[in-house]
Backbone as CSV, one residue per row, in Angstrom:
resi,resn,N_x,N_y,N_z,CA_x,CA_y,CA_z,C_x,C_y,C_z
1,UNK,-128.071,256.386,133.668,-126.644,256.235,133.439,-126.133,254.910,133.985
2,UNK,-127.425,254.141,134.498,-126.621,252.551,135.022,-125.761,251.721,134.341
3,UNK,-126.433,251.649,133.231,-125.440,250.296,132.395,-124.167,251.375,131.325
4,UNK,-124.885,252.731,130.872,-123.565,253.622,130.845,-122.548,253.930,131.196
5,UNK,-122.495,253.331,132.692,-121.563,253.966,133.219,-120.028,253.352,133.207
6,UNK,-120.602,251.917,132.753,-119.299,250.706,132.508,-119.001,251.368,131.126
7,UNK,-120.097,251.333,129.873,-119.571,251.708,128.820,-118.537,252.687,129.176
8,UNK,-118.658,253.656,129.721,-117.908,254.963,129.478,-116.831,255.087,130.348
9,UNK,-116.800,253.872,131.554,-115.127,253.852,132.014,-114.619,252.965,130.803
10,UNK,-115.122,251.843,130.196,-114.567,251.442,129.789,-113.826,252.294,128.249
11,UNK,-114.862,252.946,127.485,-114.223,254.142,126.845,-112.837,254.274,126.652
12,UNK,-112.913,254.979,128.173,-112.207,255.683,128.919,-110.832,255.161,128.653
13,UNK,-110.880,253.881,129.048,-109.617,253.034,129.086,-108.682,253.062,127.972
14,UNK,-110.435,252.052,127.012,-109.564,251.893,125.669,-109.085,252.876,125.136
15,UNK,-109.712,254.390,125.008,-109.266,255.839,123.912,-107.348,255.453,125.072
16,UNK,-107.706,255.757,125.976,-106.450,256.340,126.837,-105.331,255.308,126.498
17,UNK,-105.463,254.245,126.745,-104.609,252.750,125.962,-104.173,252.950,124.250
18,UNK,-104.812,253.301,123.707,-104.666,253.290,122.040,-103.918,254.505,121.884
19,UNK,-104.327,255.380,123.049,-103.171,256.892,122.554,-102.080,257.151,123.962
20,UNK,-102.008,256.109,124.576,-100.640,256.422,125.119,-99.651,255.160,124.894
21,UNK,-100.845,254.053,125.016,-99.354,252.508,125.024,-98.541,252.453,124.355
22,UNK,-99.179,253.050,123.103,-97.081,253.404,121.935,-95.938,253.594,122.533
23,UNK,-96.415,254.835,123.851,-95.281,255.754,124.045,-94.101,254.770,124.748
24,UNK,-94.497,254.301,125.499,-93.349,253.185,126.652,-92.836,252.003,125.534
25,UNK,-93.897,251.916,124.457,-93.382,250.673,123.381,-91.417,251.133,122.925
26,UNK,-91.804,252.485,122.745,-90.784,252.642,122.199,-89.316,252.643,122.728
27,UNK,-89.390,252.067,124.080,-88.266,251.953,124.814,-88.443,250.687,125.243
28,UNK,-89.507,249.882,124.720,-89.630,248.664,125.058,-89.708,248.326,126.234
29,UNK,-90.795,249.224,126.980,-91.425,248.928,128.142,-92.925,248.739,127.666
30,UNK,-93.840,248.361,129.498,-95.178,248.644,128.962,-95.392,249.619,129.747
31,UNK,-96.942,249.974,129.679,-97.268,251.157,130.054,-97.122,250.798,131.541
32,UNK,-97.278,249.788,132.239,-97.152,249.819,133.825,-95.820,250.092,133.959
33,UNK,-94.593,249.106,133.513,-93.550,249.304,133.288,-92.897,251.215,133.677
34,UNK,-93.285,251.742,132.562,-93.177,253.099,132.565,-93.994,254.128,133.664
35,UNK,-94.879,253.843,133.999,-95.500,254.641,135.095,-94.913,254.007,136.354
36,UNK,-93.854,253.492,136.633,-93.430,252.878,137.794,-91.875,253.931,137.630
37,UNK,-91.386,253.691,136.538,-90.131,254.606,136.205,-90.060,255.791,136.493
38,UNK,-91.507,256.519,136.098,-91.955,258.169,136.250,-91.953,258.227,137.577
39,UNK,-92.889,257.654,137.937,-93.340,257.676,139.485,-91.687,257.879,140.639
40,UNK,-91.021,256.814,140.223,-89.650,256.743,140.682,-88.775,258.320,140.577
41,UNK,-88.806,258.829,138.946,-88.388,259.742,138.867,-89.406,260.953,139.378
42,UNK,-90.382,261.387,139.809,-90.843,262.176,140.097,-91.195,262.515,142.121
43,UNK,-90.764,261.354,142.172,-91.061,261.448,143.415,-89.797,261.760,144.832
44,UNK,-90.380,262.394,145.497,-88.836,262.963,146.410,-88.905,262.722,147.591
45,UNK,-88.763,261.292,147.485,-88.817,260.683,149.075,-88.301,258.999,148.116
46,UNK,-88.263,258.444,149.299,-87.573,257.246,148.910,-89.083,256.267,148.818
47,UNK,-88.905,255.494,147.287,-90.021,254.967,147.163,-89.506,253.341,147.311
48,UNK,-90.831,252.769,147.489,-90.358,251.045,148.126,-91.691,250.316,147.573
49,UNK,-91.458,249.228,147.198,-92.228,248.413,146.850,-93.633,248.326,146.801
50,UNK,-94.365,248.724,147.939,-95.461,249.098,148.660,-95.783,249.835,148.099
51,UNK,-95.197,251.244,148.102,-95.329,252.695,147.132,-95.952,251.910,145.702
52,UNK,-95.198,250.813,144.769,-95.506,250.528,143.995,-97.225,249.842,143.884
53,UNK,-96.718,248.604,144.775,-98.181,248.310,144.726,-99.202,249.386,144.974
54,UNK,-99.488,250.148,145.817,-100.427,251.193,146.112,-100.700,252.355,144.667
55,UNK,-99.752,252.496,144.179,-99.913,253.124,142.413,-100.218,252.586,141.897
56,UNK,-99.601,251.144,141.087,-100.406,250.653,140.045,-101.901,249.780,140.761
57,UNK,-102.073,249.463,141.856,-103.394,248.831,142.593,-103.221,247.320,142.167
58,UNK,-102.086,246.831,142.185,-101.875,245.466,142.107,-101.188,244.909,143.224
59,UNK,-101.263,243.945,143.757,-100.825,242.951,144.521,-99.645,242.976,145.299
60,UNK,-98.787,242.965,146.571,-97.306,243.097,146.683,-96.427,242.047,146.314
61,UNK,-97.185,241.305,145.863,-95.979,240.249,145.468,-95.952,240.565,143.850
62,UNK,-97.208,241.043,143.029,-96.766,241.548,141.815,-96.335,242.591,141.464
63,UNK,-96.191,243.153,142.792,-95.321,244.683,142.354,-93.972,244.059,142.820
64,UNK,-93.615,243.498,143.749,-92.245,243.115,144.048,-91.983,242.251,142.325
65,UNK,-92.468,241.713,141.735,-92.098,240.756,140.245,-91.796,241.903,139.589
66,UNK,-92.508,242.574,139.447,-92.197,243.700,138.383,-91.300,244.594,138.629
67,UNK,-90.915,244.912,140.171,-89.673,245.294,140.156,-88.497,244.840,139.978
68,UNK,-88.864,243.626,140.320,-87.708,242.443,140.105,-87.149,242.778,138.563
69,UNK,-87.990,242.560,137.594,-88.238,242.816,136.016,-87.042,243.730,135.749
70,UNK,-87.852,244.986,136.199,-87.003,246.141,135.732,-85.708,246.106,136.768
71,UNK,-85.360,245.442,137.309,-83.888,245.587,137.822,-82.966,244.365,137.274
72,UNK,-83.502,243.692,136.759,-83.197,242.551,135.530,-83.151,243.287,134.787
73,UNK,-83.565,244.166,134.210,-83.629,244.696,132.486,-82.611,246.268,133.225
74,UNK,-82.085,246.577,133.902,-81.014,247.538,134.555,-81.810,248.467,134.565
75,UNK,-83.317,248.720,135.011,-84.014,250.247,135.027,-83.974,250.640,136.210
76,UNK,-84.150,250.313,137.170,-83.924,250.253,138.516,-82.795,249.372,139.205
77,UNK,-82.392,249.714,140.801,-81.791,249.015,141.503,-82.900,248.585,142.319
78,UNK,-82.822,247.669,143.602,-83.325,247.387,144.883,-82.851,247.619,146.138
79,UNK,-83.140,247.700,147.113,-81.769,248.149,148.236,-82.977,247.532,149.264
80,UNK,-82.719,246.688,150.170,-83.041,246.563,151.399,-82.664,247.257,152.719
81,UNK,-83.993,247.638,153.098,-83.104,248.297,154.167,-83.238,248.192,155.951
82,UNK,-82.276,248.434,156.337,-82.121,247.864,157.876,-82.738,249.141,158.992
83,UNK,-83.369,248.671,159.728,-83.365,247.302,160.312,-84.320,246.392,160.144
84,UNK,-85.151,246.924,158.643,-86.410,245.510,158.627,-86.257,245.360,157.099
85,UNK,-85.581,244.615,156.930,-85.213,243.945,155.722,-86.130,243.920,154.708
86,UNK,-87.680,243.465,154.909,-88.820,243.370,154.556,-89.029,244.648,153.353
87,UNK,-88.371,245.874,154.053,-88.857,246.696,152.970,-88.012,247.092,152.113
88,UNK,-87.699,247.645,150.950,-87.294,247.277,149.619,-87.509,248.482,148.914
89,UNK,-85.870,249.353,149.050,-86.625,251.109,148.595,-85.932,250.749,147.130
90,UNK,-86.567,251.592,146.197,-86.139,251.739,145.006,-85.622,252.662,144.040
91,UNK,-84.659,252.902,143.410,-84.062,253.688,142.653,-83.674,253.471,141.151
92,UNK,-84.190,254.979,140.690,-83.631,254.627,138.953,-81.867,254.683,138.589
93,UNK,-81.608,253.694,137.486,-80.109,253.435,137.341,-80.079,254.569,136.396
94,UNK,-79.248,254.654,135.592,-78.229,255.760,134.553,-79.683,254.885,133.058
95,UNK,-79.829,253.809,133.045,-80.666,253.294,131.735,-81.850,253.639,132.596
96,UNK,-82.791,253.943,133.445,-83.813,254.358,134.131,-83.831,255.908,133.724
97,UNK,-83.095,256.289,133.809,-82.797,257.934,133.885,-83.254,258.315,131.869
98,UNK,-82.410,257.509,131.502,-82.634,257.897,130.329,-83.910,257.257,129.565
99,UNK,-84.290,256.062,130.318,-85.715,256.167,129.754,-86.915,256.530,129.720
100,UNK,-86.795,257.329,130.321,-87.470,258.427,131.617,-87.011,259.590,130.671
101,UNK,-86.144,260.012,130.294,-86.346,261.235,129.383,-86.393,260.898,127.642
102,UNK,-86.730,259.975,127.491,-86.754,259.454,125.939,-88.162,259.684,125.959
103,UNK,-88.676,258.484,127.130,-90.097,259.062,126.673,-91.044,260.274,127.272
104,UNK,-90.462,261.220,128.351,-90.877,262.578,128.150,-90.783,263.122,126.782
105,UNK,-89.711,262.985,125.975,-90.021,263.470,124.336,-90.945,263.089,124.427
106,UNK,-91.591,261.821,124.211,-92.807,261.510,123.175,-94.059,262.126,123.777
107,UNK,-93.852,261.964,125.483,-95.006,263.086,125.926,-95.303,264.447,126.060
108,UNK,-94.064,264.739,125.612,-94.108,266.447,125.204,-94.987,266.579,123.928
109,UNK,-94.617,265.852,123.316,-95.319,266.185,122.018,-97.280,266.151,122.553
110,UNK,-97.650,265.031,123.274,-99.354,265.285,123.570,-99.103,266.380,124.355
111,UNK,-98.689,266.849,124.947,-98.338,267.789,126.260,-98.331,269.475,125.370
112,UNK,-97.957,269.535,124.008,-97.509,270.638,123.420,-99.286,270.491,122.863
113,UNK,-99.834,269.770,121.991,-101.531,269.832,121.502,-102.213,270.005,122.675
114,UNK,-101.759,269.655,123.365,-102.749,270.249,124.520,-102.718,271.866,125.004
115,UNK,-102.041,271.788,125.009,-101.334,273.607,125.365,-102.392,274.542,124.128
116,UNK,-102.080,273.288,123.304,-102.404,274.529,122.213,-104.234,274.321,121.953
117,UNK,-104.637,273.377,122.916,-106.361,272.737,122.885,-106.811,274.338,122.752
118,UNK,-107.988,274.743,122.992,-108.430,275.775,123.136,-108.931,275.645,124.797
119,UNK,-109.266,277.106,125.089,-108.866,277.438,126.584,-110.353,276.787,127.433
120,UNK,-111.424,276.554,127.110,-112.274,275.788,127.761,-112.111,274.508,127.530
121,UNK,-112.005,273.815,126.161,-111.454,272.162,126.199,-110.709,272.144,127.147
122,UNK,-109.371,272.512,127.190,-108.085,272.153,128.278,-108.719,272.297,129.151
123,UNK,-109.302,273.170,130.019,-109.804,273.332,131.537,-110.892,272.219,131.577
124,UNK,-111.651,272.446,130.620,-112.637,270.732,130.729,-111.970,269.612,131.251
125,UNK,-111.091,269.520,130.211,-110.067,268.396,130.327,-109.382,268.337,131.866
126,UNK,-108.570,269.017,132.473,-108.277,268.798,133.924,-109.007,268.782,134.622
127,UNK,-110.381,269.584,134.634,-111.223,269.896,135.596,-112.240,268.407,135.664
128,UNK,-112.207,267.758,134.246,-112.746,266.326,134.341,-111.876,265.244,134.836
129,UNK,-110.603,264.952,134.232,-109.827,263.927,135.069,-109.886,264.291,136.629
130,UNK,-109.928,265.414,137.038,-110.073,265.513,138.708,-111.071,265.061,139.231
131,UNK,-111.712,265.542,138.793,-113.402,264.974,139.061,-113.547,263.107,139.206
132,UNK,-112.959,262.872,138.026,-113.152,261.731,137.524,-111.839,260.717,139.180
133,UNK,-111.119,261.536,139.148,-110.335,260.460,139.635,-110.805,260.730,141.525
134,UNK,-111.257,262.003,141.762,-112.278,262.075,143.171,-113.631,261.134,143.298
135,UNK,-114.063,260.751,142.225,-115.153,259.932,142.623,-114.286,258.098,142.402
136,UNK,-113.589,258.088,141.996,-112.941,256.452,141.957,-112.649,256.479,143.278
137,UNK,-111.835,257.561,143.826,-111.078,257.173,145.097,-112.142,257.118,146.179
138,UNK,-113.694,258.052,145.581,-114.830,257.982,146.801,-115.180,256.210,146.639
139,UNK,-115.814,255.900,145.722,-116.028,254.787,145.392,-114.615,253.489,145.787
140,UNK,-113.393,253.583,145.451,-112.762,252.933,146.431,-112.986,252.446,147.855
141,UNK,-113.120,254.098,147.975,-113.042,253.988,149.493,-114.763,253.584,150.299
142,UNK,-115.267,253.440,149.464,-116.909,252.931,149.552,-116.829,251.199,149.913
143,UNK,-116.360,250.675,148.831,-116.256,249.322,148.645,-115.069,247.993,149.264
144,UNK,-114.142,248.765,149.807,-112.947,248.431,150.452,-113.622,247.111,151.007
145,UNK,-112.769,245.758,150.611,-113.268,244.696,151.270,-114.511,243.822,150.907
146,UNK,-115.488,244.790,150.509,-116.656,243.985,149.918,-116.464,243.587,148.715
147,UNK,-115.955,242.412,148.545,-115.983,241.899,146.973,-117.268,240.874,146.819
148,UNK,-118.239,241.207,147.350,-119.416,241.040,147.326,-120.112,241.867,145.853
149,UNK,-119.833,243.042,145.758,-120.041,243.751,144.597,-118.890,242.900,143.299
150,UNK,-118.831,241.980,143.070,-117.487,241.953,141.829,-118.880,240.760,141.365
């Protein structure tokens, strides 16, 4: 499974890219874009910049740009907060809110074929993304620092 194993994250990517990136198109986001919005709306604690970078696994100065983005485009606000200025909690606006339920429509709809998968596919199906996303985070947490492997 050595040289397989790139094929089949990479797979992975492209199937998952070709059948979700529509969905955020249609509000004229991208897919990072939109998983920063969800994340915002789903989460019940006050999220901050950091929060961001640590989800999408990009950079803090490119998660601070991209928040920047969406508070330019009115999806979010920014709020600094005292007494260490440094950190930077974030909130969805009234156009955040609603783009956040425009495109839950469109994910209801994969969300409803799935329901209706048959009862070992579906359990495949969660019981593999878990799997799948316990060995990234082992392997993360394997390689931390050694970019000796890249």
């Amino acid at each position: 499974m050595d040289k397989s194993l790139l094929l089949t994250f990479l797979a992975l990517k492209n199937k998952g890219n070709r059948l979700l990136s529509p969905i955020p198109q249609v509000v004229g986001l991208t897919s990072l874009q939109a998983g920063v919005l969800f994340y915002l709306a789903l989460s019940s604690r006050n999220v901050t910049v950091g929060d961001v970078s640590e989800l999408t696994f990009i950079d803090p100065a490119n998660a601070s740009t991209l928040c920047k983005k969406l508070e330019r485009e009115g999806y979010l606000t920014r709020t600094r907060q005292c007494p260490d200025r440094r950190v930077v909690t974030l909130s969805l606006t009234k156009k955040g809110w609603e783009a956040v339920s425009r495109l839950q429509i469109h994910i209801g709809h994969y969300l409803e074929l799935i329901a209706e998968a048959p009862d070992q596919l579906r359990e495949n199906f969660y019981q593999g993304f878990a799997a799948i996303d316990e060995m990234l985070d082992y392997l993360n947490d394997q390689i931390k620092g050694d970019h000796d492997l890249c």
